[in-house]
C-alpha positions in Angstrom: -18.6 94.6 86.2 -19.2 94.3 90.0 -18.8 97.8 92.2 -16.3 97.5 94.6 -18.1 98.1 97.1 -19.9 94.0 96.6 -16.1 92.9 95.6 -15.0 94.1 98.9 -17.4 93.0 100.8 -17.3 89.1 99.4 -13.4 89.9 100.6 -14.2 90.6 103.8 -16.8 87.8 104.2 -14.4 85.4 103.1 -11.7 86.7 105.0 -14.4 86.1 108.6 -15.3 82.6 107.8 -12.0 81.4 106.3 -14.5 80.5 103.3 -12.3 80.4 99.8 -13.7 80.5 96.3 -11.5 78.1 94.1 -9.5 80.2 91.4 -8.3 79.1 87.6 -5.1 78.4 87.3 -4.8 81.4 84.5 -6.3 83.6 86.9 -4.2 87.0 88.2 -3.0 86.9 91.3 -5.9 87.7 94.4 -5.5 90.6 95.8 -4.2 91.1 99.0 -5.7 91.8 102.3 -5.5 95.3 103.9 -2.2 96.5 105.4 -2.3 96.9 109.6 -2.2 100.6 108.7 -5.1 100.8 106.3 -7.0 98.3 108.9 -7.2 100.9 111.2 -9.4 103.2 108.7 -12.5 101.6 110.2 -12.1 102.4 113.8 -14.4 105.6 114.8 -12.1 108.3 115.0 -10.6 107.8 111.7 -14.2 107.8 110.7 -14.7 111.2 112.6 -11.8 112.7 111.1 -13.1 112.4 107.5 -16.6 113.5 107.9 -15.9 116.3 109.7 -13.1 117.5 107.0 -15.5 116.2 104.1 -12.4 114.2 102.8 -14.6 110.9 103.2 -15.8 111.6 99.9 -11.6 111.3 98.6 -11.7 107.2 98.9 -15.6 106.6 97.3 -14.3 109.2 94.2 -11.3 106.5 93.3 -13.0 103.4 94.1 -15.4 104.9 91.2 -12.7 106.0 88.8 -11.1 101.8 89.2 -14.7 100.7 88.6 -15.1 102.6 85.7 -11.5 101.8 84.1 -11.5 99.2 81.2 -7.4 98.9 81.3 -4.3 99.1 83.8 -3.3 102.1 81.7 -7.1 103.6 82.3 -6.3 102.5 86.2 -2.9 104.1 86.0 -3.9 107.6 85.1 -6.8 107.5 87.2 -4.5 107.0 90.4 -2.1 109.4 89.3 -5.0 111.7 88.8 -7.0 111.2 91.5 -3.8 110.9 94.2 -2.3 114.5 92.8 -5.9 116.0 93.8 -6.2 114.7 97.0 -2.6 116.4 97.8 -3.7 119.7 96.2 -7.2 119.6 98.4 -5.6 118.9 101.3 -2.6 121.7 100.4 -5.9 124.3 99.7 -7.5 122.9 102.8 -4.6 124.5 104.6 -4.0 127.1 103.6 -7.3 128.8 103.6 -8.6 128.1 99.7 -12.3 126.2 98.8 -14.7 124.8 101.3 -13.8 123.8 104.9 -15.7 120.6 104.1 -16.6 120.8 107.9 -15.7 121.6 111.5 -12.1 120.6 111.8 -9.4 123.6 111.5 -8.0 123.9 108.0 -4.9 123.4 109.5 -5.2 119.7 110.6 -3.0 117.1 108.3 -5.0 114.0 109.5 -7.8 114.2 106.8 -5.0 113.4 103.8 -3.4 110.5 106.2 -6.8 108.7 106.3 -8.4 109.7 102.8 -5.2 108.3 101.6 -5.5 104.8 103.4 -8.6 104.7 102.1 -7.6 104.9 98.5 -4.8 102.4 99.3 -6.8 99.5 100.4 -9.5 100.5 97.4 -6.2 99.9 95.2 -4.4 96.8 97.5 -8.1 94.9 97.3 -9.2 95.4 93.5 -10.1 93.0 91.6 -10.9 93.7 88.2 -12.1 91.8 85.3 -8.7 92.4 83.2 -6.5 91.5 86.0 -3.9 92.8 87.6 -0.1 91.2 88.1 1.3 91.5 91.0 4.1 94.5 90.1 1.3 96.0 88.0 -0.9 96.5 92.1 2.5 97.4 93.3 3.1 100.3 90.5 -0.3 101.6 91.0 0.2 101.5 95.0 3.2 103.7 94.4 2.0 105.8 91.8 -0.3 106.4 94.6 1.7 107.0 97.2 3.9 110.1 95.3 0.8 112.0 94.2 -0.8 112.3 97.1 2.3 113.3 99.1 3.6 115.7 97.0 6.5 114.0 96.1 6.3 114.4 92.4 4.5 117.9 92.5 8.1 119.7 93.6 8.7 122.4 91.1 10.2 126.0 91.3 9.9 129.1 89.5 12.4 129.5 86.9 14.6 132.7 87.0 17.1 134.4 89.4 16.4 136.6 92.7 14.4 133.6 94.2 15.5 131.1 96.5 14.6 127.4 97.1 13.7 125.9 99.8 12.7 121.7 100.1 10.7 121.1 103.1 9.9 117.6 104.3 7.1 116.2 106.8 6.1 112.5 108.3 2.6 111.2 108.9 0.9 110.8 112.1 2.4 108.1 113.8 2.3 105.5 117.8 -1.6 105.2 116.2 -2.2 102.0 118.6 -0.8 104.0 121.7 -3.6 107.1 120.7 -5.4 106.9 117.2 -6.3 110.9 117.6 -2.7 111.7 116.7 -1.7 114.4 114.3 2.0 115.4 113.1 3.2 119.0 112.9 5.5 118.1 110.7 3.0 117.3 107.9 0.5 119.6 109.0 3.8 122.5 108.4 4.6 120.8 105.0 0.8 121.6 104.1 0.9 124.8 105.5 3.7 125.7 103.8 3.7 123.8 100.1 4.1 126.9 97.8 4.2 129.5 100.0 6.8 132.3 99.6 9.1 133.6 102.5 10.0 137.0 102.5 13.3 137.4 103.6 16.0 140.1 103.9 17.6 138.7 100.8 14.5 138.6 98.7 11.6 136.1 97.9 12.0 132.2 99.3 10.0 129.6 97.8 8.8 126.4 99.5 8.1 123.4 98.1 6.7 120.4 100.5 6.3 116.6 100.5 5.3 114.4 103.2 6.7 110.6 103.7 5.4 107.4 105.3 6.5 106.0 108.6 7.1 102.6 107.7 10.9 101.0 107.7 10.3 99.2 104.3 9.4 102.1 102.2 13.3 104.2 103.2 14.9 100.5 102.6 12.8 100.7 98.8 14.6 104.2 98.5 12.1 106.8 98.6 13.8 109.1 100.0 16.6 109.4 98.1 14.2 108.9 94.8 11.9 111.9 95.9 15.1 114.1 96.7 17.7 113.3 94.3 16.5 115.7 91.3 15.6 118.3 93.7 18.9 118.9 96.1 20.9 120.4 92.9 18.6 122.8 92.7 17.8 124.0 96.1 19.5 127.0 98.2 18.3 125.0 101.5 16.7 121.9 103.0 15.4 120.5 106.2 13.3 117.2 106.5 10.6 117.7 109.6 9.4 114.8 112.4 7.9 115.8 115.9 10.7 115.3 118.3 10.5 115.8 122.1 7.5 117.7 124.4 8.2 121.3 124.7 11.1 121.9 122.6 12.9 122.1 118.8 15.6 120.4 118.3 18.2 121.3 115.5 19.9 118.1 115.2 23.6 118.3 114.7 24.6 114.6 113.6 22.4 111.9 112.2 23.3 108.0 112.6 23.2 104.9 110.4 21.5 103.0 112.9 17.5 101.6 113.0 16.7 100.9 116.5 13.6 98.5 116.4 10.7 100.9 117.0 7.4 99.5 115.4 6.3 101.7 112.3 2.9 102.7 111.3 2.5 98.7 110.0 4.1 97.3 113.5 7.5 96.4 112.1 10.5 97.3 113.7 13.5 97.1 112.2 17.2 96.7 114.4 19.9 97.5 111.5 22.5 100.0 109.8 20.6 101.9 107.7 20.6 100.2 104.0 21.6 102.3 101.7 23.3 102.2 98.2 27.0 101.0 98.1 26.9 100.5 101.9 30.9 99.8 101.8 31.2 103.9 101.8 28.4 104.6 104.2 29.6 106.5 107.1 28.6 105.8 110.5 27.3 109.7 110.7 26.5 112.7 108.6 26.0 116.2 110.2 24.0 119.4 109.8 24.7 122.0 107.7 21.8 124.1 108.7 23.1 127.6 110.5 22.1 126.2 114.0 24.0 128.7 115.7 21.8 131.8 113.8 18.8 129.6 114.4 19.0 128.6 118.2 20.1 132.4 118.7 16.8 134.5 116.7 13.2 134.8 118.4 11.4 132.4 116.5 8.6 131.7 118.4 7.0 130.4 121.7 9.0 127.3 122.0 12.6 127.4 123.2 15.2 126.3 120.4 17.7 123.9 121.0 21.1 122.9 119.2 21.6 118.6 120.1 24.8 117.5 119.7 24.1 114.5 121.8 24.8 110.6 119.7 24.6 107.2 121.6 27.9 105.3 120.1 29.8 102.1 120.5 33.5 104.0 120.7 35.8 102.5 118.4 37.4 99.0 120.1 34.5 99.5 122.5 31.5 96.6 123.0 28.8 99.2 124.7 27.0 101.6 123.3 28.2 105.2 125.0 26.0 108.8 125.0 28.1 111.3 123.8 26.7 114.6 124.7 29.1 116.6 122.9 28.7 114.1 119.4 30.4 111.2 118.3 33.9 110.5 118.7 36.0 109.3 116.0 35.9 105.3 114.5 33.0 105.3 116.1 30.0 103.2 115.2 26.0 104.7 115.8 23.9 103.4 118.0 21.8 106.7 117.9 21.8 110.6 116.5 20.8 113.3 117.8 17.3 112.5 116.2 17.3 109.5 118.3 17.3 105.7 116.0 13.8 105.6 114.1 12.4 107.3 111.4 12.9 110.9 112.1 17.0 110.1 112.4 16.7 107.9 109.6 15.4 110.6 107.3 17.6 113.1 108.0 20.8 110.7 107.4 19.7 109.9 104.0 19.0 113.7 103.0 22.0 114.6 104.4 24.3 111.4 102.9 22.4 112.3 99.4 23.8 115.9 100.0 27.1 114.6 100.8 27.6 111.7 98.1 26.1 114.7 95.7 29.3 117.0 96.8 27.0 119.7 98.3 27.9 119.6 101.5 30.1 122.7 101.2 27.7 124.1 99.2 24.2 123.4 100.8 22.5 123.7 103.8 20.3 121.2 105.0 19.5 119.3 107.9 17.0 117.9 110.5 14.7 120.2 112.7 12.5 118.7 115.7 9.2 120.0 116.0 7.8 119.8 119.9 5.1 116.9 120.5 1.6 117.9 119.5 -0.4 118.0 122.9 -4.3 118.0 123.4 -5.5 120.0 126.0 -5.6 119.1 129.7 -8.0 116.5 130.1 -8.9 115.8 127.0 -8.4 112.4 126.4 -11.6 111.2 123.6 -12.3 114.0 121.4 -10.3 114.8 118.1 -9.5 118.2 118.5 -9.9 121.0 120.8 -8.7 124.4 121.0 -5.3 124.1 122.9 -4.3 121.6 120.4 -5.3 123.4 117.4 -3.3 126.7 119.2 -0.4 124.2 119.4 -0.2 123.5 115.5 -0.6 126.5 114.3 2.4 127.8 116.9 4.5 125.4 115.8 3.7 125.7 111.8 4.5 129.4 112.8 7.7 128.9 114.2 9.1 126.3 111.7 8.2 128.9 108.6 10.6 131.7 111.3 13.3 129.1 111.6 13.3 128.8 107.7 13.4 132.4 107.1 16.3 132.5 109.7 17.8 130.0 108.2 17.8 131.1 104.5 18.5 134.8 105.7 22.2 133.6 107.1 23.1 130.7 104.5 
């Protein structure tokens, strides 16, 4: 068999000169090209990132373990296995266990966003000798895409006198407008994966995933397929984007309405939010997070906001409307409080699954805004320095107090 490394780079060749290779009619389907996300994998700082975390060894280790398999079910486990490790190194990486692998802090979520795009296009662009159908690429790409984020490592303690809380982050994101760019919200759900609370009430358990931000993967249901076993179960939820410079945001009502913004592949999407049996999808679903208690404690350096703010188009009305004090009724969104892309979008599925569950009377849960994760002044080239590694950590700090508020007055 031919490494991957020579099958990708005949790929890449071919893909330069326009130069095909004629292909038997019996042949699987050629593998596709690499996404705009994973394209970006080759720039320098992406490059940076991974040597100086030691995670560019994560991509080489599963482009080995597909060389080596004889079998899609040999592929299978190998990207189950190998995906679930990279979320447990990056999860250790953290929060403080095994080797830094380099310079950056341990609390930088960038490494897993790029290690991961590196096992994607390994996967996307694989050729092997057995073949591969298309849905069989596709199942592999998503058996990918759970491991590594955690989705399908969610598990709590059995037993009483502990409480459950599900935690939910994005990946970096705007990577064309600065490629340097690190979330806070993932960086807090590795931070925080399996950590325990103490609160006035007793022991808290968290459990963390992180989601892509691309339209098509909420509109495949991932969400709702990554949260569904687990809201039963939970005393508490928030899902977690970066929000606006400066500030959190508790959100108080989320919208069914995608306002264009390009995603992490440079689609936008301007729709209602597609969800299951859209004829009894509300326009809005709300919070049911204690914002008062939260916006009230001394959680940290960052000052702590309760949003009641929607855009609408008022009922009989033709123009969409700000309402700072929420939506009014038969209206239809236009915006939440979260604003129209992904981070909005998120939190209305969570808190729809809550609702079409019956737990809204029951569970809290809801959408908290992280401040935007600043540099320091003037630093405009290199990946990290130590005002922005000061901001991280403040604002992983202050998300684990506004949890302990919040599970200390549900």
């Amino acid at each position: 068999m031919k490494s991957i490394r020579v099958r990708l780079g005949v790929l890449g060749l071919a893909l330069l000169t326009g130069f095909t290779t004629p292909t038997a009619a019996s042949a699987a389907p050629a593998a596709p090209s690499p996404t705009v996300e994973e394209q970006r994998l080759g720039r320098a700082v992406p490059q940076e990132i991974l040597r100086r975390s030691g995670f560019d060894t994560v991509a080489p280790r599963l482009a080995r373990a597909l060389e080596a398999a004889r079998s899609y079910g040999e592929a299978r486990r190998a990207v189950g296995r190998e995906g679930a490790r990279l979320w447990q190194r990056a999860v250790d990486r953290a929060q403080g266990r095994g080797p830094t692998g380099g310079d950056l802090s341990r609390d930088d979520d960038r490494p897993l966003y790029w290690a991961r795009l590196g096992m994607t296009r390994d996967v996307r662009t694989w050729e092997p000798e057995f073949g591969l159908t298309d849905g069989q690429r596709a199942a592999l790409l998503d058996e990918l895409e759970c491991s590594s984020r955690g989705q399908n490592a969610i598990r709590y303690p059995e037993g009483k006198g502990l409480k459950r809380i599900l935690l939910t982050g994005f990946d970096p994101f705007t990577l064309d407008r600065d490629i340097r760019i690190s979330n806070p919200s993932g960086a807090t759900a590795l931070a925080l994966d399996g950590t325990v609370i103490q609160t006035a009430d007793g022991p808290a358990r968290v459990e963390t995933a992180v989601f892509p931000v691309r339209w098509q993967d909420f509109t495949d249901g991932s969400v709702e397929r990554a949260l569904r076993p687990h809201l039963p179960k939970v005393d508490l939820f928030t899902t977690v984007s970066q929000g606006r410079v400066g500030r959190f945001d508790i959100e108080r009502t989320n919208g069914a309405w995608r306002g264009g913004f390009g995603d992490n592949e440079n689609v936008g999407r301007t729709e209602t939010v597609p969800v299951a049996d859209p004829a009894s999808q509300p326009q809005w679903t709300t919070t049911t997070l204690p914002y008062a208690a939260i916006v009230a404690a001394q959680t940290g350096r960052f000052p702590v906001y309760d949003n009641t703010s929607v855009t609408e188009i008022p009922a009989g009305g033709a123009q969409p409307v700000v309402r700072p004090e929420g939506p009014t009724p038969g209206s239809t969104a236009r915006a939440g409080g979260g604003g129209d892309y992904l981070s909005n979008e998120i939190a209305y599925r969570a808190t729809l699954l809550r609702d079409r569950l019956g737990l809204h009377g029951t569970l809290p849960g809801g959408h908290v805004h992280t401040p935007v994760l600043q540099f320091g002044a003037g630093n405009t080239t290199e990946v990290t320095d130590p005002e922005f590694v000061r901001n991280r950590l403040d604002i992983i700090a202050q998300v684990k107090a506004i949890l302990k508020v919040a599970a200390e007055t549900s």
